[in-house]
C-alpha positions in Angstrom: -41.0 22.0 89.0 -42.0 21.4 92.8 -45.5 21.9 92.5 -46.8 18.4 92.9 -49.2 17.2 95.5 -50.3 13.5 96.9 -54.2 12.7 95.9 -56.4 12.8 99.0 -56.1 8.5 98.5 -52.4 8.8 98.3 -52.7 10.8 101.5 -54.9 8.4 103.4 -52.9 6.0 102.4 -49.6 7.6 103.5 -50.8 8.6 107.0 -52.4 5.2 107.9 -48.5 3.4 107.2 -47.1 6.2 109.2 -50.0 6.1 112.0 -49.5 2.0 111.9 -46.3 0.5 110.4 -43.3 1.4 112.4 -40.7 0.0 109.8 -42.5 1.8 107.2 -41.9 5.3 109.5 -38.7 4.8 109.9 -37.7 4.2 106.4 -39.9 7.2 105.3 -37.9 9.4 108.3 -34.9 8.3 106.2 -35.8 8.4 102.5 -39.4 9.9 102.0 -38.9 9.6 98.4 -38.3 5.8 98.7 -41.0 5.2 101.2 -43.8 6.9 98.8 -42.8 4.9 96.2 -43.5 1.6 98.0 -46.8 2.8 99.0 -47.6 3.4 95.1 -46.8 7.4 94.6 -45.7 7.6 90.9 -42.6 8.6 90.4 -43.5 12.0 88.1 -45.3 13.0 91.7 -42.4 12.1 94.3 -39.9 14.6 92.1 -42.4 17.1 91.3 -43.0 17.6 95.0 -41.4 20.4 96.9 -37.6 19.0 98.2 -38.6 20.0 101.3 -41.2 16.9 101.7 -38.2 14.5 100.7 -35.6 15.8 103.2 -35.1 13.1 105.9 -37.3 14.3 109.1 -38.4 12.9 112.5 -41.9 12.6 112.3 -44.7 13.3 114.9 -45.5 10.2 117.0 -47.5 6.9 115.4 -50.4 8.6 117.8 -50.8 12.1 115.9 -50.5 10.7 112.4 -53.5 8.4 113.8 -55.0 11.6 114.7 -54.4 13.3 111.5 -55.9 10.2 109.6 -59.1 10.4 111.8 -59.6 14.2 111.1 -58.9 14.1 107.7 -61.8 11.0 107.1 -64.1 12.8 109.4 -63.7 15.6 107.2 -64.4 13.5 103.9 -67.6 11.6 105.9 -68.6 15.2 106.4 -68.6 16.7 103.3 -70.3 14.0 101.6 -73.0 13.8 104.2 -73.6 17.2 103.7 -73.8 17.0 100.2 -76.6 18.6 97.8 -77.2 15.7 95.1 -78.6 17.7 91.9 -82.5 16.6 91.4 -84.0 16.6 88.4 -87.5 19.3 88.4 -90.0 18.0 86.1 
């Protein structure tokens, strides 16, 4: 089954190694696989996930990742700002 996706933490997570930790890029260019495992991925996610997001791959630059990460919490800040809480109606 490739039908697996990364939690929006697992996400976060992965794009702030990649935006910060050179080593960590450079082994996830090499083995993706390997390199979600060390950041905590279980390993019923990594080989559920489509075999294209464990090919080997140059990667965008440590400064669009940083990008990415920003957009992605802006987004999350956003949505929760933004949010309706339920109120109780007496």
């Amino acid at each position: 089954m490739s039908d697996a996706t990364l939690t929006k933490a697992q996400g976060l997570l992965l794009l702030r190694e990649l935006a910060t930790n050179e080593a960590f890029r450079l082994r996830y260019e090499e083995k993706p696989a390997a390199a979600l495992t060390e950041i905590g991925v279980p390993h019923e996610t990594i080989v559920n996930l489509p075999a294209a997001c464990l090919a080997s791959c140059k990667l965008a630059g440590a400064a669009e990742m940083e990008a990415a990460l920003k957009e992605l919490q802006a987004d999350a800040v956003g949505r929760y700002l933004t949010m309706h809480p339920p109120q109780a109606k007496i």
